[in-house]
C-alpha positions as CSV (number, residue, x, y, z in Angstrom):
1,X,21.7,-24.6,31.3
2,X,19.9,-26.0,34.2
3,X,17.8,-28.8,33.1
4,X,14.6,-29.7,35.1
5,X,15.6,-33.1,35.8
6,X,19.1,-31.3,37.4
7,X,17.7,-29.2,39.5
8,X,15.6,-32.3,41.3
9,X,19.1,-33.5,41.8
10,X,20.5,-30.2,43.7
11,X,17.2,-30.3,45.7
12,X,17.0,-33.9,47.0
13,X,20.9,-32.8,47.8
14,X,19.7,-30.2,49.8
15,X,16.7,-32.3,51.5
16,X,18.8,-34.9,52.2
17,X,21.9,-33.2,53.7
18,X,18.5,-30.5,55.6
19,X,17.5,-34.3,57.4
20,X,20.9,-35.2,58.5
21,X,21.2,-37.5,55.7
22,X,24.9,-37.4,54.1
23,X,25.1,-38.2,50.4
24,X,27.0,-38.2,47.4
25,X,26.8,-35.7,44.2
26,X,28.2,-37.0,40.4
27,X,28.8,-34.7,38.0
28,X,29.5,-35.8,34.0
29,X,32.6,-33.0,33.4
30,X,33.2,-35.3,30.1
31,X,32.4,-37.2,27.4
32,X,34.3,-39.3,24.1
33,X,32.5,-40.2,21.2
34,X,28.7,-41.2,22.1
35,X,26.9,-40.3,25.5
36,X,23.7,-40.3,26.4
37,X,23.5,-37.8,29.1
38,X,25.1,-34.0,28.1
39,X,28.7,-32.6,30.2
40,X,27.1,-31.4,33.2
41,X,24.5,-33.7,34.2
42,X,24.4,-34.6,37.1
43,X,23.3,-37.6,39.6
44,X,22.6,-38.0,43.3
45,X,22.0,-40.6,45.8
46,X,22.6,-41.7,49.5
47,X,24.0,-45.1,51.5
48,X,20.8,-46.4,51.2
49,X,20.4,-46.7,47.4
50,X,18.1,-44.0,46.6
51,X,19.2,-42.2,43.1
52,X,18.4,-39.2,41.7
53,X,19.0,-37.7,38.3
54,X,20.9,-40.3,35.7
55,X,24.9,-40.4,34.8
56,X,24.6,-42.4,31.2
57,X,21.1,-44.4,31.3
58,X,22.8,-47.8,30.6
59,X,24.5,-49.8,33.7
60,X,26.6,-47.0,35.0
61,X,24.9,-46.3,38.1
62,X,24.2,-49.6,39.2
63,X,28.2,-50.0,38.7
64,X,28.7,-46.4,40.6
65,X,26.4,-47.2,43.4
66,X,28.2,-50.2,44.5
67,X,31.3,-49.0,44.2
68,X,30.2,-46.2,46.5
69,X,28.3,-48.2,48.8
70,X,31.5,-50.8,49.3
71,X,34.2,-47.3,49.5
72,X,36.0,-48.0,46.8
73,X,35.0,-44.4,45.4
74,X,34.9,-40.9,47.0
75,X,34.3,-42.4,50.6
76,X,36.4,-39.4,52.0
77,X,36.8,-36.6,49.5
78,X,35.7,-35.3,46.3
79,X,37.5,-38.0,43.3
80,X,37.7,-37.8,39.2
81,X,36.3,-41.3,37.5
82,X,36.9,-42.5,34.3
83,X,34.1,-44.4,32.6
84,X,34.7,-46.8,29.3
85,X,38.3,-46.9,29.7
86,X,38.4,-50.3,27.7
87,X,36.1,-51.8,24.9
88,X,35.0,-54.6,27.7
89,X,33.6,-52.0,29.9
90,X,32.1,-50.1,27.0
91,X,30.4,-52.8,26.5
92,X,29.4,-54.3,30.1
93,X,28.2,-51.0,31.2
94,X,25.8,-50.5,28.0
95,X,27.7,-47.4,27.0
96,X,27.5,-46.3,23.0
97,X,30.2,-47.7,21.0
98,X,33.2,-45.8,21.9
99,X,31.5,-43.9,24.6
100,X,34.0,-42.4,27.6
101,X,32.4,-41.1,30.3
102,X,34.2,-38.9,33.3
103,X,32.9,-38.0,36.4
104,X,33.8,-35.9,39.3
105,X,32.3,-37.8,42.9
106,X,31.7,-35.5,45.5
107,X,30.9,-37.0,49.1
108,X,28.6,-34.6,51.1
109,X,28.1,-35.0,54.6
110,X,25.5,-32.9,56.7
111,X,27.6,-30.1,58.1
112,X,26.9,-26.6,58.5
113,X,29.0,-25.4,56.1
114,X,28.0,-27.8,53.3
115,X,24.4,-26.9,54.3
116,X,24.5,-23.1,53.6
117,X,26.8,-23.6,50.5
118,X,23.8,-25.9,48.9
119,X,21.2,-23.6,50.1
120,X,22.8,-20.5,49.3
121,X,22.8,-22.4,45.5
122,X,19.1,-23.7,45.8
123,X,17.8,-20.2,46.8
124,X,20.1,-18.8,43.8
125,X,18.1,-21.1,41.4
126,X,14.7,-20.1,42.7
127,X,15.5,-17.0,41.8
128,X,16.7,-17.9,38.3
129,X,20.1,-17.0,38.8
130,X,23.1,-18.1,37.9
131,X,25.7,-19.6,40.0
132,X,29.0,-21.1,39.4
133,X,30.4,-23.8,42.1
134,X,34.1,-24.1,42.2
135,X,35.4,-27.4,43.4
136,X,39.0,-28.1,43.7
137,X,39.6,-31.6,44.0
138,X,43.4,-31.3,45.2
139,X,42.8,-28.7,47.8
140,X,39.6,-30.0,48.9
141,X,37.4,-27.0,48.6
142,X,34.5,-25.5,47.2
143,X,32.7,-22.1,46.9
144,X,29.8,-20.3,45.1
145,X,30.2,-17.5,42.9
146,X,27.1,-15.5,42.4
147,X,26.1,-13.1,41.2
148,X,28.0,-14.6,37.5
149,X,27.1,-14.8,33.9
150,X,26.1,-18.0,32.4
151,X,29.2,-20.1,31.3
152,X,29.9,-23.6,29.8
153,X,30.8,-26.3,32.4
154,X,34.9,-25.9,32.9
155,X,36.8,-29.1,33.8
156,X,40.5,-28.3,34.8
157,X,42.6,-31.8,34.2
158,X,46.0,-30.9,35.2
159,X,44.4,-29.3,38.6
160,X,41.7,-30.6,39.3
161,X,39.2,-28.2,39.5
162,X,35.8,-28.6,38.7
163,X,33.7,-25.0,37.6
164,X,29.9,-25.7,37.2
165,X,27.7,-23.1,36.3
166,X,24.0,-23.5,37.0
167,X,21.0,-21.3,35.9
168,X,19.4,-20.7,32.8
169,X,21.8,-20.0,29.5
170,X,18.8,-19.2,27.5
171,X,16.6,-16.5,27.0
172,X,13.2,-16.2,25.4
173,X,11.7,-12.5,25.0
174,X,7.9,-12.3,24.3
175,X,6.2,-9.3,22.3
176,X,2.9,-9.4,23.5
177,X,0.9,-10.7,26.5
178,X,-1.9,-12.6,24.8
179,X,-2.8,-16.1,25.6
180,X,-0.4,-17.4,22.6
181,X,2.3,-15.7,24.9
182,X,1.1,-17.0,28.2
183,X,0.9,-20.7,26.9
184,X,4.3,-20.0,25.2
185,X,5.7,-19.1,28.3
186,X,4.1,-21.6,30.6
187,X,5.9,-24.2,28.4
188,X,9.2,-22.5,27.9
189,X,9.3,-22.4,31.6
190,X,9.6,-26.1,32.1
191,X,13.2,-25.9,29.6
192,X,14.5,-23.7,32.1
193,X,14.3,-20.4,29.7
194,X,14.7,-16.9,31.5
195,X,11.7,-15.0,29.9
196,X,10.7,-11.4,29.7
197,X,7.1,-10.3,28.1
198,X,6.9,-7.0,27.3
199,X,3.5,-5.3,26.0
200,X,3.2,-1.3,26.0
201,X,-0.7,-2.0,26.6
202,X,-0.2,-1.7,30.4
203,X,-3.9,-3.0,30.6
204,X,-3.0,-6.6,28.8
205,X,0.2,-6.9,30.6
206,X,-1.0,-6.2,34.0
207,X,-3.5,-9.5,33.2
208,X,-0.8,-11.5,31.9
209,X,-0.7,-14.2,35.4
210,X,2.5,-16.7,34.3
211,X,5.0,-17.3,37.7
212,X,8.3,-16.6,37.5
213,X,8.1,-14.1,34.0
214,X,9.9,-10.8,33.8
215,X,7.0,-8.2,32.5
216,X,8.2,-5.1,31.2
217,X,5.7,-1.9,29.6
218,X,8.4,-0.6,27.8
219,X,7.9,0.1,23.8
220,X,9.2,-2.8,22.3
221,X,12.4,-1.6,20.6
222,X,13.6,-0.2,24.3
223,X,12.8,-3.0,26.1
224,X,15.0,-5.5,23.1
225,X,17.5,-3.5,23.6
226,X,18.1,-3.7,27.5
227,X,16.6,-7.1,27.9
228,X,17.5,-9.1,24.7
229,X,20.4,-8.6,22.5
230,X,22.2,-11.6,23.3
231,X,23.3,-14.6,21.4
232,X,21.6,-17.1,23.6
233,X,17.9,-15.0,23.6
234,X,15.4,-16.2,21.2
235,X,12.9,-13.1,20.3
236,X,9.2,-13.8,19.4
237,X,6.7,-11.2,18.2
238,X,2.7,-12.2,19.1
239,X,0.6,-9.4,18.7
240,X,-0.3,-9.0,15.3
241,X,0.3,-5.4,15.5
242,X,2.6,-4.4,13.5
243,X,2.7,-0.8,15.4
244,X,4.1,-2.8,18.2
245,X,5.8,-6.4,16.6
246,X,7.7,-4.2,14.1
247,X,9.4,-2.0,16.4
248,X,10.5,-4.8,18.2
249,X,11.3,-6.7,15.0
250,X,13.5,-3.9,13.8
251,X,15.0,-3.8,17.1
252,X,16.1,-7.6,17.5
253,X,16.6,-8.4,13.4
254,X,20.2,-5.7,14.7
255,X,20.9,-7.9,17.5
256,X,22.5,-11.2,17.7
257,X,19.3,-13.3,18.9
258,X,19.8,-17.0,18.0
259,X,16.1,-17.1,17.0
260,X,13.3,-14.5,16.0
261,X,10.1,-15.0,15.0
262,X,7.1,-13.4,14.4
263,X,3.6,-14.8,14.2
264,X,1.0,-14.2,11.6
265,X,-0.3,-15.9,7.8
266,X,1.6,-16.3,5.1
267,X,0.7,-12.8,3.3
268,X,0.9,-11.1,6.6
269,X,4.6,-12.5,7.1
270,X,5.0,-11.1,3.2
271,X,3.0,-7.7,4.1
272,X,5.5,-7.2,7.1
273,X,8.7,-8.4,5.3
274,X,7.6,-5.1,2.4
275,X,7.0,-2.7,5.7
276,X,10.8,-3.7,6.9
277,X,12.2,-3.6,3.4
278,X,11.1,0.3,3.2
279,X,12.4,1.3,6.5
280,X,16.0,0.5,5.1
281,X,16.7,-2.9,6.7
282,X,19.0,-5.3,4.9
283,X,17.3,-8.3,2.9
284,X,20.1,-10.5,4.7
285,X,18.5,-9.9,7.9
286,X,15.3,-9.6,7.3
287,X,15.9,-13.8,5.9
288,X,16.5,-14.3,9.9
289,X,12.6,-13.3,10.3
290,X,10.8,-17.0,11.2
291,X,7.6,-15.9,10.0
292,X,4.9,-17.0,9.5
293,X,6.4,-18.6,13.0
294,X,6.9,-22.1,14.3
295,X,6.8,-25.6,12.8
296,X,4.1,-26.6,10.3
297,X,2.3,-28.9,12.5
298,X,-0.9,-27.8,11.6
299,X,-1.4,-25.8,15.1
300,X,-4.8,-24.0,15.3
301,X,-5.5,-23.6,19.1
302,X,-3.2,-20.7,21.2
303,X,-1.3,-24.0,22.9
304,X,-0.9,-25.5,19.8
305,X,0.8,-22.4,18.3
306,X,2.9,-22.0,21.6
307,X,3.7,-26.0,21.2
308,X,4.6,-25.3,17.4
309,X,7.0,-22.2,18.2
310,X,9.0,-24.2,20.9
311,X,9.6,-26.4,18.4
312,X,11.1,-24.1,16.4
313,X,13.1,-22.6,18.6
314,X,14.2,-25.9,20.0
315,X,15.0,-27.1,16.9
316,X,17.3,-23.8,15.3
317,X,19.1,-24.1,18.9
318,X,20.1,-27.9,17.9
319,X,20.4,-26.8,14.5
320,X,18.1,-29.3,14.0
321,X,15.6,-26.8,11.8
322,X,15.9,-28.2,8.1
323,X,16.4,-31.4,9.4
324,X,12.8,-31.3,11.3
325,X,11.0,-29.5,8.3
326,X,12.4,-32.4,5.8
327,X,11.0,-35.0,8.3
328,X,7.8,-32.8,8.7
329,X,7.1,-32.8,5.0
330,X,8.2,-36.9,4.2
331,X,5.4,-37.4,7.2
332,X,2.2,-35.5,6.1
């Protein structure tokens, strides 16, 4: 997945290289034992010292910049970098006990070639697509695919070839288009989510205003079926309806969602789990059913609730879930 603070990377690329500016792009392709900063992250900066985005957040890029700024890395073609080969390094470059870091270095001058194949990719991103850059270290090339499904960063040792997919990995699929929803989505936005709300009230939908959201009026259980039954989509039910949230529950409790959720009191979550139980679903999957939905963090207001599902979903995606209820309860 794209993160926010990555795509300010692939855009100060593209501004840079735009003003004439040439540049270099880092990417992390991997990491042994601890590391700060996930495989795929990525950093950015020019011969005047300005950086963008973060390789480890210890003394790695002041270490990287100079050795870029004196040519001693990547001053003529895209190079693989080993960080924390030694304990001494580990440990002068503030990286984790027994962290290894690996780059690939790309140098990027302002050419016309390299200037479509970074806007081609920004304007791919604004749309919230994916796109998947190939760089081949040995034969000195690179290309876009796109259209392309979402796929885990790819780093090809014996030949040297980088494959980077950016866009977002995960979905989030909203029943309802109430303000719970809009605040929901509003934040979900900013962790790079794709995000389809999908409300049969045509009327509600039509006022639901959030940039950048699929809206679909399809009745719920059609619109799960063509829009969510993935195993990155998390599905949340917000109308209180259970005409509408339980045809969409019924729906997406048969797919292979890594979250669902739908919102409501404690006897209401009990009410709907009965209503399920008697229109023959399984008691095993009905237990996926986050419900009443979201974190206990004693969330009142429509952005509290939206703040409180996020965390949820965040936290069953990091299978971090029991681990943030324990904490939760050893708190209050």
């Amino acid at each position: 997945m794209l993160q926010a603070v990555d795509k300010e990377v692939l855009d100060q690329v593209n501004a840079w290289l735009s003003d004439g500016t040439p540049c270099w792009l880092a990417t992390v392709v991997q990491t042994w034992g601890s590391s700060p900063r996930p495989i795929g992250s990525l950093l950015a900066c020019n011969a005047a010292g300005v950086v963008v985005g973060s390789l480890s957040g210890g003394c790695v890029e002041d270490d990287f910049l100079g050795k870029l700024t004196a040519g001693e890395l990547a001053a003529d073609a895209a190079q693989f970098f080993q960080y924390g080969i030694t304990a001494e390094e580990t440990e002068k470059l503030g990286l984790p006990c027994g962290g290894h870091l690996y780059i690939v270095v790309e140098p990027l001058q302002p050419m016309a070639q390299t200037l479509a194949h970074f806007r081609q990719l920004t304007a791919t991103l604004a749309q919230r697509g994916c796109a998947k850059r190939v760089v081949d270290l040995q034969r000195g090339t690179t290309h876009i695919v796109s259209p392309c499904d979402f796929a885990p960063l790819q780093w090809h040792q014996d030949t040297q070839v980088l494959e980077h997919t950016y866009g977002p990995a995960q979905q989030l699929f909203i029943i309802g288009s109430g303000m719970v929803s809009a605040y929901l989505a509003q934040m979900a936005l900013t962790l790079d989510y794709e995000i389809t709300v999908c409300d049969p009230r045509v009327d509600l939908l039509e006022q639901f205003s959030v940039p950048g959201v699929r809206k679909v009026a399809d009745m719920p259980d059609d619109a799960v079926r063509a829009y969510a039954n993935d195993p990155a989509t998390a599905i949340v039910a917000l109308t209180h309806d259970p005409r509408i949230d339980d045809m969409g529950l019924m729906e997406a409790l048969e797919t292979e969602a890594f979250y669902i959720g739908a919102m409501g009191s404690t006897r209401s979550s009990n009410n709907r789990r009965e209503r399920l139980l008697a229109l023959d679903l399984k008691s095993a999957d009905i237990d996926r059913l986050h419900a009443p939905i979201g974190l206990p963090i004693g969330s009142k207001t429509p952005p509290e609730i939206a703040i409180a599902i996020l965390a949820e979903v965040t936290a069953v995606r990091k299978s971090q879930a029991a681990n943030a209820r324990a904490y939760l309860a050893a708190i209050a």
